[in-house]
C-alpha positions as CSV (number, residue, x, y, z in Angstrom):
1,X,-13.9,-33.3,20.0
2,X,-15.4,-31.3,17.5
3,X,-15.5,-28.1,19.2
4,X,-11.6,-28.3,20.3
5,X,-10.9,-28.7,16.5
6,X,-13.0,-25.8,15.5
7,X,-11.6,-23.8,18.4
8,X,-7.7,-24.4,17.2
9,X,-8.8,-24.1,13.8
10,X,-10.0,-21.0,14.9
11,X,-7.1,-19.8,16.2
12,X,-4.2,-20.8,13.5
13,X,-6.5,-19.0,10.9
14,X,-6.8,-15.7,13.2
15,X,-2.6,-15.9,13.6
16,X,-2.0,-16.8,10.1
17,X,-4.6,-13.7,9.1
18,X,-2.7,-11.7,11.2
19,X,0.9,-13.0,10.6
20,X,-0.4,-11.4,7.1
21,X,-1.3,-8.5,7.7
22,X,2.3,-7.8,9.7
23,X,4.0,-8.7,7.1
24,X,1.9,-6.6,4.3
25,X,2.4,-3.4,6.9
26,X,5.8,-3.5,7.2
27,X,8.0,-5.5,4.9
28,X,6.8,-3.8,1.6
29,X,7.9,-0.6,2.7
30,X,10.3,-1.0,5.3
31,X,11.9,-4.6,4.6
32,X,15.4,-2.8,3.4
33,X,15.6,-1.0,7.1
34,X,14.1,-3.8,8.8
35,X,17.1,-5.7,7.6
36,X,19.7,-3.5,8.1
37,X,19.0,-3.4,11.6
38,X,19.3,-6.8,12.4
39,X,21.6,-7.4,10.2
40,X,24.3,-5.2,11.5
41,X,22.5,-4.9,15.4
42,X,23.6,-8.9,16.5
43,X,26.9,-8.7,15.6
44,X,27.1,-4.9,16.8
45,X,25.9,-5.6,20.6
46,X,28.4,-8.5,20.8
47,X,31.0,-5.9,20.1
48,X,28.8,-4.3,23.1
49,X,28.3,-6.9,25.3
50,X,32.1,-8.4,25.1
51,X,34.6,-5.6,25.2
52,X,32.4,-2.4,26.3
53,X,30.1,-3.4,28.9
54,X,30.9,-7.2,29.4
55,X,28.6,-9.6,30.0
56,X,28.5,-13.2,32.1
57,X,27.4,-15.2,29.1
58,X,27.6,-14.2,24.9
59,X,27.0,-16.7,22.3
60,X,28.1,-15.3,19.0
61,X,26.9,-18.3,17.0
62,X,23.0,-17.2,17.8
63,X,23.8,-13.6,17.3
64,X,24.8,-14.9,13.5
65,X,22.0,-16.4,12.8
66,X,19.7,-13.9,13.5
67,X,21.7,-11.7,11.2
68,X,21.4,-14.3,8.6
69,X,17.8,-14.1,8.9
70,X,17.5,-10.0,8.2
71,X,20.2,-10.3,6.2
72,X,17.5,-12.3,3.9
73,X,14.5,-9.8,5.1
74,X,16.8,-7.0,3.4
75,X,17.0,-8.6,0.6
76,X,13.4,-9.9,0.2
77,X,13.1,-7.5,-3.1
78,X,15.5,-9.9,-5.2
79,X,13.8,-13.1,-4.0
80,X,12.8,-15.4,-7.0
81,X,9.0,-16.0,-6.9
82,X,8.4,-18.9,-5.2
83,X,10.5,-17.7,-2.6
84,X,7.8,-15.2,-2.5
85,X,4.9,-17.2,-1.5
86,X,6.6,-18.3,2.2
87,X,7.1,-14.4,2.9
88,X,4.8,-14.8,5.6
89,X,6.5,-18.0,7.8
90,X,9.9,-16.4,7.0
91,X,8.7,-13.7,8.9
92,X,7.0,-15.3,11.9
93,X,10.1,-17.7,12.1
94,X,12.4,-14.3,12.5
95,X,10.2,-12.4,14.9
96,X,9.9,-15.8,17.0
97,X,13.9,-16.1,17.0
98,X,14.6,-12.4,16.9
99,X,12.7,-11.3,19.7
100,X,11.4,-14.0,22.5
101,X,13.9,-16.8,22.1
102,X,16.8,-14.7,21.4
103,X,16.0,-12.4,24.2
104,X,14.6,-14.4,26.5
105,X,17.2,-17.1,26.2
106,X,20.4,-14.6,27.1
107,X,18.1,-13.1,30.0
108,X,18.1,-17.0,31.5
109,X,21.5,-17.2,30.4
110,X,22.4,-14.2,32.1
111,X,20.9,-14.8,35.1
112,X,18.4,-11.8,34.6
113,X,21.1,-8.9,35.0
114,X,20.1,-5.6,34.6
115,X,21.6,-4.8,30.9
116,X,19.3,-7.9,30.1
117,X,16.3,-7.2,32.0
118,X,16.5,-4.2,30.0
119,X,17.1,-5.8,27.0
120,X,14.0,-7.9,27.0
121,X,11.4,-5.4,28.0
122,X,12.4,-3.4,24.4
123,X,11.8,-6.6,23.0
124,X,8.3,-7.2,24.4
125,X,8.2,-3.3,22.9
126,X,9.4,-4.6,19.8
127,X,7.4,-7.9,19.4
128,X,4.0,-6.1,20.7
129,X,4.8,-3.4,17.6
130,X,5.0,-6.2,15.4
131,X,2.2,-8.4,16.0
132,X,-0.4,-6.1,15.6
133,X,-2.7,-8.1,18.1
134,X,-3.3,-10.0,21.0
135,X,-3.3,-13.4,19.4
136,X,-0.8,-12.9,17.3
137,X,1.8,-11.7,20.1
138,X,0.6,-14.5,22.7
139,X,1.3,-17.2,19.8
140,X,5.0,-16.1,19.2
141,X,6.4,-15.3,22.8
142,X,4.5,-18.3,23.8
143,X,6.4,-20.6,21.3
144,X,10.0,-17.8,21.4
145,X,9.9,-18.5,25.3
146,X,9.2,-21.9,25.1
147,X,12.1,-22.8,23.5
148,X,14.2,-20.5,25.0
149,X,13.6,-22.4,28.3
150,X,14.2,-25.4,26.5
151,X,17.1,-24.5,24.9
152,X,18.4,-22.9,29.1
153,X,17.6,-26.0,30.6
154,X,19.6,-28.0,27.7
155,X,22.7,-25.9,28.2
156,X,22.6,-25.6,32.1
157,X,24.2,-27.2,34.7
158,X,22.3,-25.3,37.3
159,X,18.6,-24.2,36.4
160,X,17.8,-20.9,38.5
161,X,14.3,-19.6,37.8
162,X,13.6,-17.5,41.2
163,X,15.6,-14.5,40.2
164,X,13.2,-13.4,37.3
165,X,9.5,-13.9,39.2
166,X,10.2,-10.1,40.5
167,X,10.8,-8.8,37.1
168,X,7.4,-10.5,36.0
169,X,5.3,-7.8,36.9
170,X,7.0,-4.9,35.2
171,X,6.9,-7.0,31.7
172,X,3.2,-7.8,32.2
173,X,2.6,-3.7,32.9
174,X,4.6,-2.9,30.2
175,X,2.6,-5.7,27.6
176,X,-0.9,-4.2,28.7
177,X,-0.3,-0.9,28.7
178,X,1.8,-0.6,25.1
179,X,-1.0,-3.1,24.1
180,X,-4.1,-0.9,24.3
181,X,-2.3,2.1,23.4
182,X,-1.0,0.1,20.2
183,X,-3.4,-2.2,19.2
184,X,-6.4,-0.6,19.9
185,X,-6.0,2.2,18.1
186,X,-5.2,-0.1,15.4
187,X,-8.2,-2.2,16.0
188,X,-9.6,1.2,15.1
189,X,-8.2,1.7,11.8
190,X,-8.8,-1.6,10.8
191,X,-12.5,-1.3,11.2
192,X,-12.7,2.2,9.7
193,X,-11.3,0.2,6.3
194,X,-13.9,-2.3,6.8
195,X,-16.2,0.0,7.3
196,X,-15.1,2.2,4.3
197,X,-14.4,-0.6,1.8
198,X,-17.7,-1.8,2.5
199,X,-20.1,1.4,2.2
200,X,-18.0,1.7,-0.8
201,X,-18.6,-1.7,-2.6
202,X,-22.6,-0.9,-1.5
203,X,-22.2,2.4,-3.5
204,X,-20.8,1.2,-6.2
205,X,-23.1,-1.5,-6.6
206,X,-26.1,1.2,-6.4
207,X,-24.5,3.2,-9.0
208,X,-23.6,0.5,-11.5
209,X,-27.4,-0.3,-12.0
210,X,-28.8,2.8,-13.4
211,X,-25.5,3.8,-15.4
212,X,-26.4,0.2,-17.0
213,X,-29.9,0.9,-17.8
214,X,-29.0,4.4,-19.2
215,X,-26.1,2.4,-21.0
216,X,-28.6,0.1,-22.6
217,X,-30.7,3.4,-23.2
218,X,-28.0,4.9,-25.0
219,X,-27.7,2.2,-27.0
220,X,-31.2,2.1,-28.3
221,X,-30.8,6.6,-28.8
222,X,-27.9,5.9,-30.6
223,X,-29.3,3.7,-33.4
224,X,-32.7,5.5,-33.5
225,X,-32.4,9.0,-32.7
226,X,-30.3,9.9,-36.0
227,X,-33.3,8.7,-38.0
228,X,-35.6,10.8,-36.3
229,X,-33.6,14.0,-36.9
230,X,-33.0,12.8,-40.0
231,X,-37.4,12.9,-40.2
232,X,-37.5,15.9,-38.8
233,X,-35.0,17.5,-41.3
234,X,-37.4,16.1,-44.2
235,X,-40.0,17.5,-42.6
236,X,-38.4,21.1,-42.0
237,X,-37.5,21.2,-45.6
238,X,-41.0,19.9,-47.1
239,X,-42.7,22.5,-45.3
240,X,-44.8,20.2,-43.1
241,X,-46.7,21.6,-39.9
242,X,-44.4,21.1,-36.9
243,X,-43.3,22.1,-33.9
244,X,-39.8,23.6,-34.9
245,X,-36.9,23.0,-32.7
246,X,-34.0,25.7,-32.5
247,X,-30.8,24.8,-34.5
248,X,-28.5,25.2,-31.0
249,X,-31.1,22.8,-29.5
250,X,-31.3,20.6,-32.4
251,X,-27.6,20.8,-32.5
252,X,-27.0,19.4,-28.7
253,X,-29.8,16.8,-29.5
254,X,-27.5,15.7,-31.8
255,X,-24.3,15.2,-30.0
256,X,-26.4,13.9,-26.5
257,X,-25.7,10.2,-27.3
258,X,-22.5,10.9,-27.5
259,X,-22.3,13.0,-23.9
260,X,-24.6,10.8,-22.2
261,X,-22.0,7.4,-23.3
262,X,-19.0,9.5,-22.4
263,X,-20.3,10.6,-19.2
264,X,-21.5,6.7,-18.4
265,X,-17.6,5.6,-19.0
266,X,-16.3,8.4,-16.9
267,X,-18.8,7.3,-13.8
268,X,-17.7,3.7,-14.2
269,X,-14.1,4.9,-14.2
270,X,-14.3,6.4,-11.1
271,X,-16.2,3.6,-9.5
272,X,-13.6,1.3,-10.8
273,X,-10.8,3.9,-9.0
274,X,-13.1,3.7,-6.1
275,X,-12.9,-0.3,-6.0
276,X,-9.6,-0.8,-6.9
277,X,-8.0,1.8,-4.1
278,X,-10.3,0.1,-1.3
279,X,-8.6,-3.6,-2.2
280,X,-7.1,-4.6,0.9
281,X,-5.5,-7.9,-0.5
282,X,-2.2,-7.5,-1.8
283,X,-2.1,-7.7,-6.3
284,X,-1.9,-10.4,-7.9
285,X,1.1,-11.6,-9.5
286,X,0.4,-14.2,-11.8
287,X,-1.6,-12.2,-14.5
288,X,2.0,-9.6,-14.6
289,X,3.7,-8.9,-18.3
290,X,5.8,-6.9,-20.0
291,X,3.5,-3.2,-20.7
292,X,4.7,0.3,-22.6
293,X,4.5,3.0,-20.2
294,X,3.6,5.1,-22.7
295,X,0.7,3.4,-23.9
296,X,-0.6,3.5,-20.6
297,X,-0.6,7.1,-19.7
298,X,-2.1,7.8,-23.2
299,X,-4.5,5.5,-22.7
300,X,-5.3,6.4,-18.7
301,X,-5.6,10.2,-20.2
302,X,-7.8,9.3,-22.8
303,X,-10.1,7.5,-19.9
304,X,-9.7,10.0,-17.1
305,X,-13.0,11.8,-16.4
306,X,-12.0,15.3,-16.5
307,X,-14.6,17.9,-15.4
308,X,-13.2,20.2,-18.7
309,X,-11.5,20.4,-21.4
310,X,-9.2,23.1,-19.3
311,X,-8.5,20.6,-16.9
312,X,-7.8,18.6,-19.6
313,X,-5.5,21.0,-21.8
314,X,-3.2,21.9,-18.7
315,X,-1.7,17.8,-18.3
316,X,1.3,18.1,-20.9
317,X,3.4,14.8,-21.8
318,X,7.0,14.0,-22.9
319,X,6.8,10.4,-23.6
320,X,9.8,10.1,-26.3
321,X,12.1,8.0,-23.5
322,X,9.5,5.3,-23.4
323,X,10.3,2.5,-21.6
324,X,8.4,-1.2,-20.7
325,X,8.3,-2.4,-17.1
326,X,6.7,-5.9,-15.6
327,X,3.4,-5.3,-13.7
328,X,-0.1,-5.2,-14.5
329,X,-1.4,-2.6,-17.1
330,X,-4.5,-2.2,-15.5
331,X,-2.7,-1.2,-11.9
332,X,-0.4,0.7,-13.5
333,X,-3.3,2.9,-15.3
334,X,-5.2,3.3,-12.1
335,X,-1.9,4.3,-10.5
336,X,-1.9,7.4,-13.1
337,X,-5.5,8.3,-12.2
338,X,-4.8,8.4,-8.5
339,X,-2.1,10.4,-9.3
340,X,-3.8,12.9,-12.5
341,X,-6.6,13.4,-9.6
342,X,-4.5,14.5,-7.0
343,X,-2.6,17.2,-9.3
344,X,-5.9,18.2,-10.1
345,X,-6.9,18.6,-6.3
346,X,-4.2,21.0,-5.5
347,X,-3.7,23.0,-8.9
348,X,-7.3,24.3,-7.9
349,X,-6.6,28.1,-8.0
350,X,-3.7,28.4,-9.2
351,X,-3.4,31.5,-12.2
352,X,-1.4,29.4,-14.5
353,X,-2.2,25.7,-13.6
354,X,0.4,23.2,-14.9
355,X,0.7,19.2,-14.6
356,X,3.9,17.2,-16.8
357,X,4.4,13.7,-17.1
358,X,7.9,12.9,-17.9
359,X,9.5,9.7,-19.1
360,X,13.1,9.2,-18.5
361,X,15.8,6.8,-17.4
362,X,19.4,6.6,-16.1
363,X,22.3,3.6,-15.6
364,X,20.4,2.0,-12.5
365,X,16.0,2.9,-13.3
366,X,13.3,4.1,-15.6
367,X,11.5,7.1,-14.1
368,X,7.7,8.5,-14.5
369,X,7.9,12.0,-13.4
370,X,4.0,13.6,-12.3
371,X,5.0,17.4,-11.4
372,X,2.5,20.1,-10.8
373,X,2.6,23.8,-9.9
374,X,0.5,23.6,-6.8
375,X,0.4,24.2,-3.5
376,X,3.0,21.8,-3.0
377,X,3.5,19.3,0.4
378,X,5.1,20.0,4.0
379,X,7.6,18.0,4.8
380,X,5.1,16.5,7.6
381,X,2.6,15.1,5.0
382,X,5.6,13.9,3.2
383,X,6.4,11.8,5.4
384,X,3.0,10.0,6.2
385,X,1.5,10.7,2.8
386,X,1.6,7.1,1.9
387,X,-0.3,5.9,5.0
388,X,-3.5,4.6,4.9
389,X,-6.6,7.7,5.5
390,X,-3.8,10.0,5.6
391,X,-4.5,12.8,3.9
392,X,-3.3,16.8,4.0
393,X,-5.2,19.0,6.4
394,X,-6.2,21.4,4.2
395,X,-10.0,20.4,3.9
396,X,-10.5,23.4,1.9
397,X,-8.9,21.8,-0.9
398,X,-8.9,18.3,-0.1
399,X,-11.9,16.4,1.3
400,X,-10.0,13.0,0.2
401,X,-10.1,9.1,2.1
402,X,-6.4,8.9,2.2
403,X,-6.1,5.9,0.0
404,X,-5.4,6.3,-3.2
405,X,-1.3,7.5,-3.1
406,X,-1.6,4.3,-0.3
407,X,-2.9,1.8,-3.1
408,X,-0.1,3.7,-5.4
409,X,2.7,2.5,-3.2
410,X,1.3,-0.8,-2.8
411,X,1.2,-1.5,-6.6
412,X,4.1,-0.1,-7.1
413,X,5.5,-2.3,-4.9
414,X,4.6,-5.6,-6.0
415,X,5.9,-3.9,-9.5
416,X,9.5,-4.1,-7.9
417,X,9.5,-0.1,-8.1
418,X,9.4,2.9,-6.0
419,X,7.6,6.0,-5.9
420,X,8.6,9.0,-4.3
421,X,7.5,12.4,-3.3
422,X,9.3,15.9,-3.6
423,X,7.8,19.2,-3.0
424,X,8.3,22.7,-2.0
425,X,5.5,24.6,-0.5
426,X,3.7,27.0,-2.8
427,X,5.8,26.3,-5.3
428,X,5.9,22.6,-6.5
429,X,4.9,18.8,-6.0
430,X,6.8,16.1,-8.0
431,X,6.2,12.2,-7.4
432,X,8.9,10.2,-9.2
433,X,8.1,6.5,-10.0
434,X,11.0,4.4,-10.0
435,X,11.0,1.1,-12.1
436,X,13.7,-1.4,-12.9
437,X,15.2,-1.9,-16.2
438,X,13.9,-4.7,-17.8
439,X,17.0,-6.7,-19.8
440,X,14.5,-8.5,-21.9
441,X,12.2,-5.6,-23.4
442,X,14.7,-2.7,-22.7
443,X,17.2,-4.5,-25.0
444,X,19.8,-3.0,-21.9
């Protein structure tokens, strides 16, 4: 008895893991198009399916629902909080409804015609997209065709099964074979995260050791070493025998502590960078308030390990249209690291390198503009250069993981904001973060 509970226990946690992980893929980014298609597609393909190309059976009532339902997925960006928290069962309820019962329910109804038949494999299409894996997609055409038999037998005077066994085997070639050319590359990626967030968290563990012994070192320089110079001054000056030191040496002895502590912060900064861009789990909202932007980007340019002061010298701000927005201050500043390093990257080489941070606003947002004069972005990587391990094919320049403008996005997301990328090749790159006014700090 034990075992059977362990083994469904088993199983509810894999689909709920991976109900998750659908959800955090595509409704962040795409939950507005997502919506939009069902939302206007049901009532659409009655249209279709009644005047156009009619059909033996439409049931507008089920077509509305399932409207109703991406009309809310469309609108998931203006749900209140604890709406927020049953993201995940909203969206396993649609995709059951959507795409097994729905489908499979006017196939039956429809005595398997062709228009449906048809119908139903871009469904399995769909659903197999969605799920991610095999459990997952099992669980919800399992439970969408269950109850669309029910709900056939219910609403049938005569129950004909007989005409659908010879369809059977083109849906179960098309589930394997846009299963393992889906999921397992997929399967893949997944691992190659695993395997990347944990060599990293090894690292990082490594590295934060020694930088806290030479921490506690510094600590002990600090307090001591100005007395010694201080001895050896005396000493100079009283003519005493010793080994004399040369003033630029003596000089750089001087200011070593204060290298060696800066250089201590910087590594920990990056590791923290490092960390915070491997986080698979999704922020966490209940630590969010009200921050200035631009107290952040001062502060995040103050922390930034840059390799020189040049590096330093060419990021130029205009932070008189400050703004607040509602997020986490510490995100937000690791946002503007991801995004100083990656101006950095591809200003390399440039004759007059330039980076600008921007602060402005309009009627509808507040905006952070990040421009730089580099090499700029192809339309290709714009369009994939929020994916995970995506990164621009120029190695020369950039030997990168492909994370860190993902994490951005991510953030930025559970901010309720938006970040976008414009660019012209050779000539410019300009990512423009979008946030929404606040009523209570703006004083809009």
């Amino acid at each position: 008895m034990q075992s059977i509970k362990t083994f469904f226990h088993a199983i509810y946690s894999h689909v709920k893991r991976s109900c998750v992980e659908s959800t955090e893929y595509f409704l962040p980014h795409h939950a507005f198009y997502i919506g939009m298609i069902g939302l206007f597609g049901f009532p659409l393909y009655y249209l279709i399916w009644t005047y156009v190309f009619p059909q033996p059976y439409e049931n507008i009532t089920l077509r509305l629902l399932g409207s109703l339902l991406f009309g809310g997925i469309s609108l998931i960006r203006f749900w209140p909080q604890w709406m927020r928290r049953h993201i995940h069962l909203y969206w396993f309820v649609t995709m059951i409804y959507a795409l097994p019962f729905y489908f499979g329910f006017m196939l039956l109804k429809n005595n398997g015609n062709l228009a449906w038949s048809m119908s139903m494999m871009a469904g399995l299409a769909l659903l197999i997209l969605l799920a991610y894996n095999w459990v997952l997609f099992i669980t919800l055409f399992s439970i969408g065709f269950s109850l669309a038999l029910i709900a056939y037998t219910a609403t049938s005077d005569d129950i004909m099964l007989e005409n659908y066994l010879g369809q059977l085997p083109v849906y179960l070639f098309l589930i394997v074979t846009a299963s393992i050319t889906f999921y397992f590359p997929y399967k893949l990626k997944q691992e190659k995260l695993k395997v990347l967030a944990s060599v990293g968290a090894e690292i990082c563990h490594e590295l934060r050791t020694p930088l806290m012994t030479i921490q506690n070192n510094t600590y002990g320089l600090h307090k001591h070493l100005p007395k010694l110079l201080h001895g050896y001054e005396l000493a100079k000056a009283n003519n005493l025998a010793i080994n004399s030191i040369r003033p630029d040496a003596l000089k750089a002895l001087e200011q070593s502590v204060h290298h060696i502590e800066k250089e201590v912060v910087h590594s920990n900064t990056i590791i923290d960078m490092l960390l915070m861009n491997l986080r698979k789990t999704e922020p966490n909202t209940d630590n969010f308030g009200y921050f200035s932007m631009a107290e952040i980007i001062q502060e995040a340019l103050y922390r930034y390990p840059f390799d020189s002061a040049r590096s330093k010298q060419i990021v130029k701000t205009d932070l008189t249209n400050n703004f607040t927005f509602y997020g986490s201050n510490i995100l937000m500043m690791h946002v503007i690291f991801n995004l100083i390093k990656n101006a950095l990257t591809f200003t390399k080489g440039a004759a007059e390198s330039s980076i600008e941070i921007v602060l402005d606003s309009d009627t509808s947002a507040n905006h952070v503009h990040f421009r730089d004069n580099g090499k700029g972005v192809s339309l290709l990587d714009r369009m994939l250069i929020f994916d995970n391990f995506y990164s621009s094919g120029n190695q020369s320049i950039s030997s990168g993981t492909g994370i860190g403008l993902a994490f951005c996005q991510k953030v930025l997301t559970s901010f309720n904001a938006k970040i976008k990328c414009y660019s012209e090749l050779g000539e410019y790159t300009e990512f423009v973060l979008s946030f929404p006014k606040q009523l209570k700090k703006d004083g809009i």
